[in-house]
N, C-alpha and C positions, 0 to 999 in steps of 0.2 A: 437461602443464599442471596436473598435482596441486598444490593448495597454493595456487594461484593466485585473487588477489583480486578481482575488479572493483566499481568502485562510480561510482551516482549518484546527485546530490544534487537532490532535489525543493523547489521551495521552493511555499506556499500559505497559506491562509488558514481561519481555524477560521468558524463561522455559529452564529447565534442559535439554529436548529434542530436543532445535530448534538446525538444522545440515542445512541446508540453503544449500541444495545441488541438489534440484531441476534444471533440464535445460533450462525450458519455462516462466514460476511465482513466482512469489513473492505473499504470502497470510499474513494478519491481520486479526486476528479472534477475538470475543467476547467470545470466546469460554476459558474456566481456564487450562483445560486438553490440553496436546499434545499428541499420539502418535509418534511412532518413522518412521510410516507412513505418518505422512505431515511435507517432508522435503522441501516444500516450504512456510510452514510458518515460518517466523520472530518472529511476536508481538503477543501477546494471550492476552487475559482481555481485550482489546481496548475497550475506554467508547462511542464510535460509529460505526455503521454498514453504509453500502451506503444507505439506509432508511430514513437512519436520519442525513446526510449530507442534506446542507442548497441549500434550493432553490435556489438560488442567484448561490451558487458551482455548482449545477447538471445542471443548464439551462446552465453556460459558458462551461461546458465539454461537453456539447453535440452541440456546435457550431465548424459548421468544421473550420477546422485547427486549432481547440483548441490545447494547451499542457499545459501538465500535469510537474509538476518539482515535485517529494518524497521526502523529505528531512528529514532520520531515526536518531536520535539521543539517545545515551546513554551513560551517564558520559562523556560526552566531546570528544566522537568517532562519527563520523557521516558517512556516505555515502550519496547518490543523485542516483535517477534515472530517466530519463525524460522519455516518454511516451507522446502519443498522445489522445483527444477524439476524440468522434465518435457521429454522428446525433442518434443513434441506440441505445446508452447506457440508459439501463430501472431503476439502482439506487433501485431494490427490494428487497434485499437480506436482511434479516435480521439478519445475524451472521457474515459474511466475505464479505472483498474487494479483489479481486484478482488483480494483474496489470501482464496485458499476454505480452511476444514478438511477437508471432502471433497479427494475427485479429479477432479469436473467441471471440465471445460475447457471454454472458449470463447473466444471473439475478447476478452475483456473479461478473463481470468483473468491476472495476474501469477505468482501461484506457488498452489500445493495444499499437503493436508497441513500447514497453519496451527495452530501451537500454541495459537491466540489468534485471538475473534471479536470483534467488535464490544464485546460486553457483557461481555469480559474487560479490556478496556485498562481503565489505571488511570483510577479514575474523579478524580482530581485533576487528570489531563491533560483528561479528556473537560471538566470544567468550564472548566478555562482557553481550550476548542475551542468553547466555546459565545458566545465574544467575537467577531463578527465582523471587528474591529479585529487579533485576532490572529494574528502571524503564525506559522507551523508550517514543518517544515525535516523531510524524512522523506530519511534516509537508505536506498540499499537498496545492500546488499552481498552479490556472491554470493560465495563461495569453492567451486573445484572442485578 
């Protein structure tokens, strides 16, 4: 299975609150609300949680030396963040993905090892995310 691509396509929506200024994570939530409290979510409304990512995705993330490529796009601004999987990652969560720089895992974590926090995306995307009207398109690709 070396070599091998898998990928799915997120689609959501940016909110008048996201400040993308967290140190550690980056968050996407199903969730419509933001407080001024999760300043590591980006995407809000996203029409999947880690739950309901495809077998196919969850089994190559959890193959070590998986990695992970994010690829966030809105109106033609995009950023990237790579990130590694983990044998560990449980895929339960039913509202949010987190991608950490640390190694913590939990039922909420996508990938570890995050090249890129919150308050590293580019802040030209993070402004076009602060449109509630707009919408966002997150790529994640692993390659094993």
């Amino acid at each position: 299975m070396h070599g091998v691509k898998v990928k799915e396509v997120i689609q959501g929506f940016g909110h008048e609150n996201v400040q993308a200024t967290h140190h550690a994570t980056i968050e996407f939530t199903k969730d419509n609300d933001l407080s001024l409290n999760g300043d590591c979510i980006l995407v809000v409304c996203v029409d999947r949680s880690l739950v309901e990512l495809s077998e196919e995705f969850k089994s190559a993330l959890k193959r070590p030396k998986s990695e992970l490529t994010v690829l966030i796009e809105a109106n033609e601004v995009a950023d990237e963040i790579h990130a590694l999987g983990s044998p560990f990652l449980v895929f339960t969560h039913h509202m949010e993905m987190v991608l950490r720089k640390s190694d913590f895992l939990s039922d909420r974590t996508l990938a570890i090892q995050a090249d890129k926090a919150a308050k590293d995306i580019s802040r030209e995307l993070v402004e076009k995310l602060k449109n509630p009207r707009q919408s966002a398109k997150i790529t994640l690709t692993v390659k094993v």
